[in-house]
Wavefront OBJ file of the C-alpha trace (Angstrom):
o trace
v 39.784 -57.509 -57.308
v 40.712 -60.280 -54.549
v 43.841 -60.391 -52.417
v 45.573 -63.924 -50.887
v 47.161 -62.614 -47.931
v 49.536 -64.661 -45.560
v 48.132 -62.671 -42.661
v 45.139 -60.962 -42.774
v 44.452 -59.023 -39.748
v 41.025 -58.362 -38.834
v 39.256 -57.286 -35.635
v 41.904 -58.212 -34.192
v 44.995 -56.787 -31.637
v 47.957 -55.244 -32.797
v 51.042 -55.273 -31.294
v 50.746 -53.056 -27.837
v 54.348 -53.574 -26.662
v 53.450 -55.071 -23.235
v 50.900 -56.899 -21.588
v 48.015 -54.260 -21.372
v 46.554 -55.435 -17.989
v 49.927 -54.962 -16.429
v 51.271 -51.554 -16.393
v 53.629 -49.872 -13.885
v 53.407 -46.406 -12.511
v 51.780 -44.195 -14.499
v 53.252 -42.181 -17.028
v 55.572 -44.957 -18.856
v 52.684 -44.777 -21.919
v 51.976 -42.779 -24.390
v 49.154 -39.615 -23.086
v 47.695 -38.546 -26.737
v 43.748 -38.843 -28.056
v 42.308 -42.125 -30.040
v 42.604 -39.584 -32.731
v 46.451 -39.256 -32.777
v 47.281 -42.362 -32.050
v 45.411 -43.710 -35.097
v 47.410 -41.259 -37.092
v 50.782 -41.956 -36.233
v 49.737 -45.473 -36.422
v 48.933 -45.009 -39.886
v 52.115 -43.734 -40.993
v 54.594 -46.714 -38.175
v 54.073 -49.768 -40.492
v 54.699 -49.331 -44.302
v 52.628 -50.441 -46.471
v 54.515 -53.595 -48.455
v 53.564 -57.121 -48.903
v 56.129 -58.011 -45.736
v 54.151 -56.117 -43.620
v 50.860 -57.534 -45.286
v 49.509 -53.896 -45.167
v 48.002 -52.167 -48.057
v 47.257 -48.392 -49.253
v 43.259 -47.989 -48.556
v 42.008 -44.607 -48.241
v 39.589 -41.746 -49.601
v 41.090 -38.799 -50.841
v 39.054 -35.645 -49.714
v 41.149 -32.461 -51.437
v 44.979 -31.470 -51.897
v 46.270 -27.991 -50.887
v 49.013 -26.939 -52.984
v 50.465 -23.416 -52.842
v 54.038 -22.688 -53.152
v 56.258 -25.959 -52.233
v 54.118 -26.619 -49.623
v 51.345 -29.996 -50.496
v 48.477 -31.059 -48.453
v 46.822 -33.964 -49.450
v 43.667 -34.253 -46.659
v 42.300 -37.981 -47.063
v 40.754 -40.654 -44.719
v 43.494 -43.979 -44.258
v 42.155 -47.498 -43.199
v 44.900 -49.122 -41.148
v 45.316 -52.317 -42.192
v 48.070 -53.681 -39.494
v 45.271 -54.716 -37.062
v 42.589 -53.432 -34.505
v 43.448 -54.065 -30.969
v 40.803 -54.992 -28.171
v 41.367 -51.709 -26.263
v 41.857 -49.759 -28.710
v 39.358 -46.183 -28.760
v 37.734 -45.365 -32.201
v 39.785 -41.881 -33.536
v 36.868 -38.943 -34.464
v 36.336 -40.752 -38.016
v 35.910 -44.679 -36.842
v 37.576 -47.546 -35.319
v 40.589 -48.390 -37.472
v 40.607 -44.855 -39.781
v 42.504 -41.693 -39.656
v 41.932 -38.872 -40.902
v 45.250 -37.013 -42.367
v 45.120 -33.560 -42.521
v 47.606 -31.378 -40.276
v 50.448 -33.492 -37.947
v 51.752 -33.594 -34.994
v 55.061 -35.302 -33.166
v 54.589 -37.916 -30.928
v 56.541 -39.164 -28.012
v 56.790 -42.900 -27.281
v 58.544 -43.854 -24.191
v 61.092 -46.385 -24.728
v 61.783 -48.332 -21.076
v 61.315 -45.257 -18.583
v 60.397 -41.532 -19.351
v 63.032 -39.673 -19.667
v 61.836 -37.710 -17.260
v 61.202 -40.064 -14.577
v 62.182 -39.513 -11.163
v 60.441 -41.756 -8.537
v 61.402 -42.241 -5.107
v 59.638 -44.818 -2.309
v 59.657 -42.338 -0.153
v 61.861 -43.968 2.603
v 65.518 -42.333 3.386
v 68.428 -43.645 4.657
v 71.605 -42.074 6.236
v 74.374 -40.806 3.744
v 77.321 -41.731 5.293
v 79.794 -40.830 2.973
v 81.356 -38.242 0.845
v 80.083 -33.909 1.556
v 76.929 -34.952 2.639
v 77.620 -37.574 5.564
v 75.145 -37.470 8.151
v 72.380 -36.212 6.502
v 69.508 -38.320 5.109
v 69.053 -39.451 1.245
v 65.432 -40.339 -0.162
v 65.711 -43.760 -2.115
v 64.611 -42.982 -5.885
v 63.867 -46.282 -7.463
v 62.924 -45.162 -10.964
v 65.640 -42.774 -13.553
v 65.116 -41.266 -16.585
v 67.743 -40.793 -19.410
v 67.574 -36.989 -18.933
v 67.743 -37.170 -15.004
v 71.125 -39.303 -14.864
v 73.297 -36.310 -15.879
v 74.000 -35.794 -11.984
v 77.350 -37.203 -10.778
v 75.841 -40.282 -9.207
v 71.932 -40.786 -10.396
v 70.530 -43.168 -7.324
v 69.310 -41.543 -4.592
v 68.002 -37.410 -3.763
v 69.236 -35.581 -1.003
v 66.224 -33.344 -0.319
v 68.910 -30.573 0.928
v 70.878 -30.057 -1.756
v 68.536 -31.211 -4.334
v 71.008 -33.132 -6.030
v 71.344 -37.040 -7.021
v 74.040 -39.111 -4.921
v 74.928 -42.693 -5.173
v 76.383 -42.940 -1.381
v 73.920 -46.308 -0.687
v 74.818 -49.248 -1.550
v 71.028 -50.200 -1.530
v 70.143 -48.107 -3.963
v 73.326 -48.949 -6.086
v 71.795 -52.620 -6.066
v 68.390 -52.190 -7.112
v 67.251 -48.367 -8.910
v 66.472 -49.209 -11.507
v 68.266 -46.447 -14.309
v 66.480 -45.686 -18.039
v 68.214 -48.194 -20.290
v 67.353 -46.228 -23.790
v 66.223 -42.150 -24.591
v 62.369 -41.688 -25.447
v 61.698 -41.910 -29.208
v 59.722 -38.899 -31.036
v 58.013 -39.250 -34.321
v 57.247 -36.282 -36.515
v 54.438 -36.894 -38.893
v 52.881 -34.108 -41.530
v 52.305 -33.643 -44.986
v 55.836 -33.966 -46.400
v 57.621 -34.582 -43.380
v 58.110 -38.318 -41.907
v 60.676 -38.249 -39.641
v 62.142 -40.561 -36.242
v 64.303 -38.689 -33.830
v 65.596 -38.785 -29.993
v 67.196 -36.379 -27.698
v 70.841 -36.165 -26.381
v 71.759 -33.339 -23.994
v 73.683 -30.564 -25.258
v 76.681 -30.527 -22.983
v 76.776 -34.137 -21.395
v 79.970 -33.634 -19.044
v 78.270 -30.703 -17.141
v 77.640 -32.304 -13.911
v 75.991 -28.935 -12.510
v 73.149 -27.493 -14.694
v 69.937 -28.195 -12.844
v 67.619 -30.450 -14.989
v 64.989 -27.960 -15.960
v 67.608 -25.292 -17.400
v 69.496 -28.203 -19.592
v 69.451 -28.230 -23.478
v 69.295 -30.990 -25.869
v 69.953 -31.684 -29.361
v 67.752 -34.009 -31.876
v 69.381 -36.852 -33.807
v 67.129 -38.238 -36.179
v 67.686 -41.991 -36.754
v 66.503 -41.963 -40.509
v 69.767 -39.658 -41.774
v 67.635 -37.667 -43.694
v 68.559 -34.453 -43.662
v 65.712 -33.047 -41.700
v 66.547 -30.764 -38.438
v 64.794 -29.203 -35.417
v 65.807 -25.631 -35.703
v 64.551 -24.329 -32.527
v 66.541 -24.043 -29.358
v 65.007 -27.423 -27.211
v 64.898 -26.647 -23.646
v 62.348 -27.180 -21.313
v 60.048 -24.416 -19.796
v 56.886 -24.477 -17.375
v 53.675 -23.996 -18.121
v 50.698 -23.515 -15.430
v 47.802 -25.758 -16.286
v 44.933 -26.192 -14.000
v 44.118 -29.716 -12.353
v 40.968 -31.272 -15.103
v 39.325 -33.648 -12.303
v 39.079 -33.029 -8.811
v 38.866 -36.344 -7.337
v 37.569 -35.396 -4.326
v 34.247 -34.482 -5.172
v 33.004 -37.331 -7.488
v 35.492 -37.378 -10.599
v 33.741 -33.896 -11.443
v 35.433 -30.708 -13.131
v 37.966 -29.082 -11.055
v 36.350 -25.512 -11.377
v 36.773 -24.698 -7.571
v 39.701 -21.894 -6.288
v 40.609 -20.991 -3.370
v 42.220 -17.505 -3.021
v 40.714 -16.456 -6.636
v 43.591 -19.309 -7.883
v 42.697 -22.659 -9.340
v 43.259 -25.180 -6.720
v 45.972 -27.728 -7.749
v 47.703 -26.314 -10.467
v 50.466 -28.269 -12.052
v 53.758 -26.371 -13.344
v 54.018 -28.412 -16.207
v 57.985 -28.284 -16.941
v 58.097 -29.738 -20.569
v 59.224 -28.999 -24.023
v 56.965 -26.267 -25.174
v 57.582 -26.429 -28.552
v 59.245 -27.780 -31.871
v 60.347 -26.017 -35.233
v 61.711 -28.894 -37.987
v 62.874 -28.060 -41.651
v 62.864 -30.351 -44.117
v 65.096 -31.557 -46.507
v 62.856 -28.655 -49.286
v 63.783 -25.983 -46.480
v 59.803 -26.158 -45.599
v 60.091 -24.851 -41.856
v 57.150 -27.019 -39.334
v 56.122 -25.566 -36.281
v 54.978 -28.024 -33.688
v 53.603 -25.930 -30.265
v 49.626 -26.860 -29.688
v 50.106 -29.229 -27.213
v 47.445 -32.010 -25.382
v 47.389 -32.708 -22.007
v 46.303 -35.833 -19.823
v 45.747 -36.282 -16.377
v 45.681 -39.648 -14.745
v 44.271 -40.689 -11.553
v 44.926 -43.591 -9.890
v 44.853 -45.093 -6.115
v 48.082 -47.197 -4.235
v 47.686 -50.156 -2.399
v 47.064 -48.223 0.707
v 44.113 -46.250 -1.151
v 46.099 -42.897 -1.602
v 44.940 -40.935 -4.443
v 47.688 -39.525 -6.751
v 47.362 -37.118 -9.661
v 49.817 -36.461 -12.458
v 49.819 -34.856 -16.095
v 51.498 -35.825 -18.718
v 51.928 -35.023 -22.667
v 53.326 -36.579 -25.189
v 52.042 -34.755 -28.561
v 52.387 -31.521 -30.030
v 49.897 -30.568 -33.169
v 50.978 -28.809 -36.128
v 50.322 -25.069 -36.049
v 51.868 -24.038 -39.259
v 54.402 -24.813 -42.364
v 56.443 -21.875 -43.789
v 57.691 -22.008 -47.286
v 60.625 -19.054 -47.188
v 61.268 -19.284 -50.532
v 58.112 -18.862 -51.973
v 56.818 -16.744 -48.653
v 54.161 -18.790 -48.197
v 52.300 -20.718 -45.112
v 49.496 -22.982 -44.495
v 47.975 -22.230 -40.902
v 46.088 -24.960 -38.876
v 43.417 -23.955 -36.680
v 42.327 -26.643 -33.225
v 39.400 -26.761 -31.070
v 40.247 -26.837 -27.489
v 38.354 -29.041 -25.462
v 38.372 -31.175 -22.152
v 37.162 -34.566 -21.600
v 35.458 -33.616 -17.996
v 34.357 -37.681 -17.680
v 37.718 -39.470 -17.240
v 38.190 -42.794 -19.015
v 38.352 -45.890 -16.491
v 41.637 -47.860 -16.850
v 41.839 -51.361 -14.871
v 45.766 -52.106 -13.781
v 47.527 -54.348 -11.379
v 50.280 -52.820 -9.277
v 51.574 -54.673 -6.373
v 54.055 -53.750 -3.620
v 56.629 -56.256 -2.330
v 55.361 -57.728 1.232
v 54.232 -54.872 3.099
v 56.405 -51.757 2.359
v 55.476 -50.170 5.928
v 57.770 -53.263 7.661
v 61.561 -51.851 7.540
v 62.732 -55.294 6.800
v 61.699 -54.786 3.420
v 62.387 -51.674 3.004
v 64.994 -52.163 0.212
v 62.700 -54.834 -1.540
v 60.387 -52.053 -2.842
v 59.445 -53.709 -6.147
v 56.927 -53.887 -8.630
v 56.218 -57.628 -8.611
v 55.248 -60.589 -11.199
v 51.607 -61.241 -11.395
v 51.994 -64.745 -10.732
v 53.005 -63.752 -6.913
v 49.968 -62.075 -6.278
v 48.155 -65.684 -5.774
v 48.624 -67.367 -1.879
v 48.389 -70.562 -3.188
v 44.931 -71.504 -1.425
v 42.616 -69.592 -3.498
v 43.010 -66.216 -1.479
v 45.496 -63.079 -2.714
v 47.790 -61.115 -1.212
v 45.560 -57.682 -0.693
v 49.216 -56.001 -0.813
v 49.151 -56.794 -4.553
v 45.619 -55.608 -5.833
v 44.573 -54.795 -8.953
v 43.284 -51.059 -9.178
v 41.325 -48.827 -11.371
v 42.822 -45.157 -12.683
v 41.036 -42.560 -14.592
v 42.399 -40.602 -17.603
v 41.044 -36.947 -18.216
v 42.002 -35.453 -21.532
v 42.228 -31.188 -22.491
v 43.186 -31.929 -25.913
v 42.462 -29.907 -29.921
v 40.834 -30.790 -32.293
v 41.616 -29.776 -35.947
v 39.219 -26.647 -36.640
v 40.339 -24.691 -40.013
v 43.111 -24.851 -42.405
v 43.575 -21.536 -43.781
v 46.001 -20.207 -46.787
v 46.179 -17.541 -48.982
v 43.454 -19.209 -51.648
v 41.054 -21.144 -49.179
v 39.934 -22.859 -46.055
v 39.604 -26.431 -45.036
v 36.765 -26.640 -41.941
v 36.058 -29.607 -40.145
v 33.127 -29.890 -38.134
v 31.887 -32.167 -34.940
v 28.318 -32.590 -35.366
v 27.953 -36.209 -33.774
v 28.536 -36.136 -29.616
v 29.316 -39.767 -28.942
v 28.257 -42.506 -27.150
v 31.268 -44.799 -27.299
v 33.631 -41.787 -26.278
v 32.289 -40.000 -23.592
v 33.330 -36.059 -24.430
v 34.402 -37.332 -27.926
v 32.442 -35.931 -31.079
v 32.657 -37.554 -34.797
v 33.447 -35.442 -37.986
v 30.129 -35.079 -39.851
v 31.358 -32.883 -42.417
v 34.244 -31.069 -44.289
v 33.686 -28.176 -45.995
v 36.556 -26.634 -48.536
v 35.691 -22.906 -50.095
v 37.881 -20.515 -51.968
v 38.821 -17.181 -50.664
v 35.553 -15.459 -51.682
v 34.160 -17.812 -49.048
v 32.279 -19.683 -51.875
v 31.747 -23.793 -51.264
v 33.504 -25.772 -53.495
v 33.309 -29.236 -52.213
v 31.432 -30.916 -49.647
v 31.731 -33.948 -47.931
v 29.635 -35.629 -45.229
v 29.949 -38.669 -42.930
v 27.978 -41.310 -41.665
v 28.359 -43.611 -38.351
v 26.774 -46.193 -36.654
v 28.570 -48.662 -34.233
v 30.185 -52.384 -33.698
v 28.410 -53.657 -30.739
v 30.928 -55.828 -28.853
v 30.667 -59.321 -28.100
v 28.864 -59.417 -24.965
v 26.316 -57.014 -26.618
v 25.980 -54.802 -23.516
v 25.103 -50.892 -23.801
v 28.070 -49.142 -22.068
v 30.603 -47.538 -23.875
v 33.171 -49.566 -23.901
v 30.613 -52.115 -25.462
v 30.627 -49.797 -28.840
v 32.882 -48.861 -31.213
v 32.059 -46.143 -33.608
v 31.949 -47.261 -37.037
v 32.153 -44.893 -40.484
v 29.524 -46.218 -43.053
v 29.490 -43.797 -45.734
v 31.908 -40.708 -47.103
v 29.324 -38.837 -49.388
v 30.627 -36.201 -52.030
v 27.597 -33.649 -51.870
v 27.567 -32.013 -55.152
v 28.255 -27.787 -55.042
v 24.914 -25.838 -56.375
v 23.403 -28.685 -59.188
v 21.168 -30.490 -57.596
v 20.134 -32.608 -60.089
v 23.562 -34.459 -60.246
v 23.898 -37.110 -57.397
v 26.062 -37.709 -54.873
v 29.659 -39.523 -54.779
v 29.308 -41.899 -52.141
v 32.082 -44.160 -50.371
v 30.027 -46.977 -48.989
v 31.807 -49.444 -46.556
v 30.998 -52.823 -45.636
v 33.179 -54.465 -42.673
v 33.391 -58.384 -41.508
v 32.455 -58.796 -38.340
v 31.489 -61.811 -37.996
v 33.854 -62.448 -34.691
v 33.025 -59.413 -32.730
v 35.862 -58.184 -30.515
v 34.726 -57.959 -26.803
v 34.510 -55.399 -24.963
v 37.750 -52.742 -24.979
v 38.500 -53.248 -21.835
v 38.345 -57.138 -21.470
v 41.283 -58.840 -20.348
v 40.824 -61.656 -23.079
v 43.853 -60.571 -24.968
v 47.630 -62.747 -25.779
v 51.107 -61.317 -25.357
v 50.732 -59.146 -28.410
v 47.039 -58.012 -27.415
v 45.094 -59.980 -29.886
v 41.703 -61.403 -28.752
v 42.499 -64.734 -27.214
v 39.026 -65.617 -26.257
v 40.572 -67.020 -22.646
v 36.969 -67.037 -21.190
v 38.437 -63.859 -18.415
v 36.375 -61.233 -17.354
v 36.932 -58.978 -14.441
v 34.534 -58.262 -12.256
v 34.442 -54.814 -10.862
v 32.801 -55.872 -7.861
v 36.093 -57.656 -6.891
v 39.368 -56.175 -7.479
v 41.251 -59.037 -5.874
v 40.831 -60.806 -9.374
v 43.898 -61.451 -11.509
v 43.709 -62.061 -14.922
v 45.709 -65.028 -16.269
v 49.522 -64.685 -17.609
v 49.742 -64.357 -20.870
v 52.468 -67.209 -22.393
v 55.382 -67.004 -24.941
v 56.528 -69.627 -27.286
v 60.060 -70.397 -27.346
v 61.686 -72.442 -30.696
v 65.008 -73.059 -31.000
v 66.923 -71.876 -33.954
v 64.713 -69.552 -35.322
v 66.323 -66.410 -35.344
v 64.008 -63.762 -34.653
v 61.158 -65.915 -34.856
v 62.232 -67.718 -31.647
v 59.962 -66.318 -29.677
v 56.247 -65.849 -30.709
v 53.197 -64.973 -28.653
v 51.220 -67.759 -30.258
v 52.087 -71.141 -30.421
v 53.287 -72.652 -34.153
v 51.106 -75.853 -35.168
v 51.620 -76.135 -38.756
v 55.400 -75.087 -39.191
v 54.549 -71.906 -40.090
v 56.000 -68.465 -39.046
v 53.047 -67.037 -39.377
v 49.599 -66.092 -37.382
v 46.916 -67.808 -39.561
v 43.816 -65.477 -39.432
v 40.714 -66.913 -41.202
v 39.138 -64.166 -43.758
v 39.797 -62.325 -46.777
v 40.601 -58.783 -47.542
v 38.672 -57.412 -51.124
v 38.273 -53.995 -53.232
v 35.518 -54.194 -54.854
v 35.471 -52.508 -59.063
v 32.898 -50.031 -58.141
v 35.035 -46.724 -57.721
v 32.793 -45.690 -54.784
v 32.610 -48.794 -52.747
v 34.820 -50.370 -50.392
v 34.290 -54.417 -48.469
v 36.395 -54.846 -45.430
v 36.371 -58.405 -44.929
l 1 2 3 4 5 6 7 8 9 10 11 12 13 14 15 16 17 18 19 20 21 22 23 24 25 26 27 28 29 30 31 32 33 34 35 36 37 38 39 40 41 42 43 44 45 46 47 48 49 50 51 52 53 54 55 56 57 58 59 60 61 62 63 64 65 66 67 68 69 70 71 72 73 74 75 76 77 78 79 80 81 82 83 84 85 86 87 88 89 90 91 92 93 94 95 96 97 98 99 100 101 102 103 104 105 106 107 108 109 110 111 112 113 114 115 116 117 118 119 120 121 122 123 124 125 126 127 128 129 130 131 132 133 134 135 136 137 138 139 140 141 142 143 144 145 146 147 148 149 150 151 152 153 154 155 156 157 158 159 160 161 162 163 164 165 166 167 168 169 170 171 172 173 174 175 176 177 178 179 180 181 182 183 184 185 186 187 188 189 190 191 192 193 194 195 196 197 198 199 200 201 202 203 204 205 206 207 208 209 210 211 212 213 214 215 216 217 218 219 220 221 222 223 224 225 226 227 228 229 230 231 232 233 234 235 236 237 238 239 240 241 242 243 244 245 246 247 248 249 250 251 252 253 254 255 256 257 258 259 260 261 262 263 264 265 266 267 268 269 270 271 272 273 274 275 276 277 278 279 280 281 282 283 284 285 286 287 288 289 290 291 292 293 294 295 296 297 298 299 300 301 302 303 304 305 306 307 308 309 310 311 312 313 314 315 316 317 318 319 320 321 322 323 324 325 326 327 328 329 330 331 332 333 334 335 336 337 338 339 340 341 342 343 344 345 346 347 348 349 350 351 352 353 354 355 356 357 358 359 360 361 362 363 364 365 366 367 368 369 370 371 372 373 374 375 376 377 378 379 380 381 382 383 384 385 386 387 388 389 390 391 392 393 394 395 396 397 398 399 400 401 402 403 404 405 406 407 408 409 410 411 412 413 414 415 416 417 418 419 420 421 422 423 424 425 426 427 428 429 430 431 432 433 434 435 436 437 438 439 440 441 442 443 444 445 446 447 448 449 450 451 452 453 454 455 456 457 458 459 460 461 462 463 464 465 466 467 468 469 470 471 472 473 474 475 476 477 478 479 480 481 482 483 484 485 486 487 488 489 490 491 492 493 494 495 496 497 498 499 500 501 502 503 504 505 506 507 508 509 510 511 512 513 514 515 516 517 518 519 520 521 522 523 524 525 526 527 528 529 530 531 532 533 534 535 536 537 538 539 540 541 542 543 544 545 546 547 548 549 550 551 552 553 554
C-alpha cells in the first residue's frame, strides 16, 4: 500500500524552536534523555493528514487489570529526524511506550531563572538607600512575585526595582513554563500559577502553585505542588579531566547541589485513575565564560511514572527504573558573547547577549569577547526496569552498551511472564547503525538503528519466529549530529559549514527567514517558496508494505 504525501519528512530536522548553534545561558532547554524526548515527541504532533504524520508502530503486549490499560508498543515518529538529534534506547526516530513521565518545556525563560551580572550599583531610594543592589538581568515567571522583580539586594535577600538601569534592560519571563503529562490513558498540557499571587512576602522556595491544564479536560494534579530540596552529589568534577566526581572531603561529597525543585506530581484522570509522577532525572551542564571560568549547574525537567492507582477497583500497576549515570558528558558546541568587554564600567549596563552577526570585525578577525564555546552535559537518569501487577511482569533488558551514546545501552529484549513466573512472550531486538555523511568513526558519526523486532515463540520450537523487519531510505545521509549545516527550523541545509574544534573563533553562518506578504501564518517560512507552494517539497516516498511482518521506511 503506497502513500502521496505533500510533505514527506525524512532524515531530515524537525522543528527545534531556535537556532541550535545559538543558545543562551544554560538551562533555558529542556534536561531529559534521547529516550524521553522521543516519547513525548511521539505523542506533540497528532497523527492526521494536516500534520502529514501517520500511526506506525509494533505492538508488543497490553496490560489490562481493573480500569487501568497498558498497551507497551514501539512508535516510529513520522514528523521528522533532526540533525542533532540522539537515538532513544530503541533507534533513531522510535519510542518505545511503556510507562510515562511529565515533561517540562521552557517557554522564553525558566521559571526559575534568576541571573545576575554580578556588578552592583547603589540603591538610592526607598528602605534600602545606601546600600548596594546586584543587577539581575534574567527573571523567571515564579521569581517576579517580589514587589519590584529587577535587581537583589544581597542583605535583605529580596528583589527591588530602585535602578533605573535595570528597569531599562532585565529582561522579565514573558510566558510560565509548559508541562506535558504523557502515560497510558493520560495526555494532558498544563502550567503553573502561584497559589496566592498578591503575597508580596513568602520567600520563593516556601510558595505554592496550582496547575491549569490548557486542554479543559477534566484531569487534576491532586498533590499539594510546592517546591522542596533535595541533596544530589556533583556527576563530573571538572577539575580533574571530566572524570566522576567520587572525591569528599570531610567524609561529604564535594560540591553537592541542594536541588530546590518540585519533587513530585500526583494527576487523576477524568476515570478517577490516580498517576504518580516522583522518579526524577537529573543533568548537569558544564560550560566555560568568555573569561574561561568554569560553571556548573543541574537541572531537571522530567519526572517518570512510578505508579497508577485504580481506587475503585483497588488496583495498581507499579513501574520499576534503573538508575544510572552517564560518567562521559556529552560535548555541546554554543556561541555566547558578552557586549564589549564587561570588565570596562562604561559598559557596565550594556551586559547583553549579542547577535551573531556582531561577533565578525569586519577584516576577517573576531571579537575574542564573543567566542564560541564548548559545554558538557552529564546525565543520572532511569531507565524502565519492571512493570509489575497483580497477574504479571513486564522486564526490559539493556544488553547492547553503545557506541553512538557513550553510557547509553539498547533494549535487546522484553520479556512478559505471568505470576507463576512462567514466559509467555518474548521479544528480541536487533541494531546496527546509520553512518553519517562524512563517514567518520566517532560517535556523533553513528546513529543507532533498529533492524528487526523478533517474536520468539514460548516452548515450541518448531514454530518460527514473528519477525518485524525494517528497511529505511537513506540515501541522503544526515551529517554528523553535531554539524552546524542546519536552516532556521534545523533541517539539513547542506551549507558546506563545519566547525573546527581546533578554532573556536569560528562562527557558523546565520540562518535566514523568508518574509511574504499576505500570507497569514505562512508569512514567514524558514525556506524560501519557488513554486508557489506553502509547502517544504521533500523528494521520497513513504510505503507499508502487505507483508504483516515487514515495514519500508522510505
Amino acid at each position: 500500500m503506497n502513500f502521496l504525501c505533500l510533505v514527506c519528512i525524512q532524515f531530515t530536522n524537525a522543528q527545534d524552536g531556535k537556532p541550535n548553534y545559538f543558545r543562551g545561558a544554560p538551562g533555558d532547554d529542556v534536561f531529559a534523555t534521547p529516550s524521553v524526548k522521543a516519547f513525548h515527541e511521539s505523542k506533540l504532533i497528532p497523527e492526521n493528514l494536516y500534520t502529514g504524520k501517520i500511526n506506525v508502530g509494533v505492538p508488543i503486549y497490553d496490560i489490562s487489570i481493573g480500569d487501568i490499560n497498558v498497551p507497551i508498543s514501539l512508535s516510529y515518529n513520522t514528523s521528522g529526524i533532526k540533525v542533532s538529534d540522539i537515538a532513544s534506547n530503541v533507534g533513531l526516530g522510535w519510542s518505545l511506550n511503556a510507562n510515562g513521565s511529565i515533561l517540562k518545556i521552557v517557554r522564553d525563560l525558566n521559571d526559575d531563572d534568576f541571573y545576575g551580572t554580578g556588578y552592583s550599583v547603589p540603591d538610592d531610594t526607598g528602605d534600602n538607600a545606601g546600600s548596594f543592589e546586584t543587577i539581575v538581568t534574567q527573571i523567571g515567571y515564579h521569581r517576579g512575585k517580589s514587589p519590584e522583580p529587577f535587581s537583589f539586594n544581597s542583605a535583605t535577600g529580596m528583589v527591588h526595582s530602585d535602578s533605573e538601569e535595570a528597569e531599562e534592560w532585565s529582561k522579565i519571563d514573558s510566558s510560565p513554563d509548559f508541562f506535558y503529562a504523557n502515560a497510558p490513558g493520560l495526555s494532558s498540557k498544563f502550567y503553573l500559577e502561584d497559589k496566592f499571587p498578591n503575597d508580596n512576602t513568602t520567600p520563593f522556595a516556601n510558595r505554592k502553585y496550582n496547575a491549569i491544564f490548557l486542554d479543559h479536560s477534566g484531569v487534576k494534579v491532586q498533590n499539594l505542588i510546592q517546591r522542596t530540596t533535595t541533596t544530589i552529589p556533583r556527576l563530573v568534577d571538572i577539575s580533574h579531566g571530566n572524570e566522576p566526581a567520587d572525591f569528599y572531603q570531610n567524609g561529604i561529597p564535594f560540591y553537592n547541589y541542594q536541588y530546590l525543585d518540585f519533587p513530585s506530581f500526583e494527576i487523576v484522570n477524568t476515570n478517577g485513575l490516580k498517576y504518580i509522577f516522583d522518579t526524577k532525572d537529573y543533568s548537569e551542564s558544564t560550560y566555560h565564560g568568555v573569561w574561561d571560568s568554569a560553571n556548573q549547574g543541574l537541572g531537571s525537567t522530567n519526572w517518570n511514572l512510578s505508579k497508577i492507582i485504580d481506587p475503585i477497583h483497588n488496583r495498581e500497576v507499579i513501574f520499576e527504573y534503573e538508575a544510572y549515570v552517564k560518567a562521559i558528558p556529552e560535548r555541546i558546541k554554543n556561541i555566547t558573547a558578552t557586549y564589549q568587554d564587561p570588565l570596562d564600567t562604561d559598559d557596565l549596563y550594556d551586559y547583553y547577549y549579542t547577535t551573531i552577526s556582531d561577533v565578525s570585525l569586519g577584516n576577517g578577525t573576531y571579537d575574542m569577547d564573543f567566542q564560541s564555546t564548548v559545554s558538557t552535559r552529564t546525565t543520572k537518569a532511569n531507565r524502565l526496569k519492571k512493570i509489575t501487577w497483580d497477574e504479571g511482569t513486564v522486564e526490559f533488558i539493556y544488553g547492547l552498551n553503545r557506541i553512538d551514546d557513550l553510557g547509553e545501552k539498547a533494549l535487546t529484549e522484553i520479556l512478559v511472564k505471568n505470576n507463576f513466573g512462567q514466559l509467555i512472550k518474548h521479544f528480541e531486538f536487533e541494531y546496527s547503525y546509520f553512518n553519517s555523511l562524512e563517514n567518520c568513526n566517532e560517535k556523533e558519526c553513528k546513529r543507532l538503528r533498529l533492524d528487526k523486532v523478533k517474536e520468539l515463540p514460548i516452548g515450541n520450537t518448531a514454530v518460527n519466529a514473528k519477525v518485524h523487519e525494517f528497511d529505511y531510505n537513506y540515501d541522503n545521509p544526515l551529517p554528523r549530529r553535531d554539524s552546524f549545516q542546519r536552516d532556521f527550523l534545523g533541517y539539513f541545509n547542506n551549507n558546506g559549514f563545519e566547525w573546527s574544534s581546533n578554532d573556536e573563533s569560528e562562527i557558523p553562518p546565520n540562518a535566514m527567514l523568508h518574509f511574504y506578504k499576505n500570507q497569514g501564518g505562512n508569512s514567514v517560512l524558514p525556506f524560501k517558496r519557488t513554486n508557489g507552494s506553502n509547502y517544504r517539497i521533500i523528494h521520497g516516498q513513504y510505503s507499508l508494505e502487505s507483508n504483516t511482518y515487514s515495514l519500508l521506511l522510505r
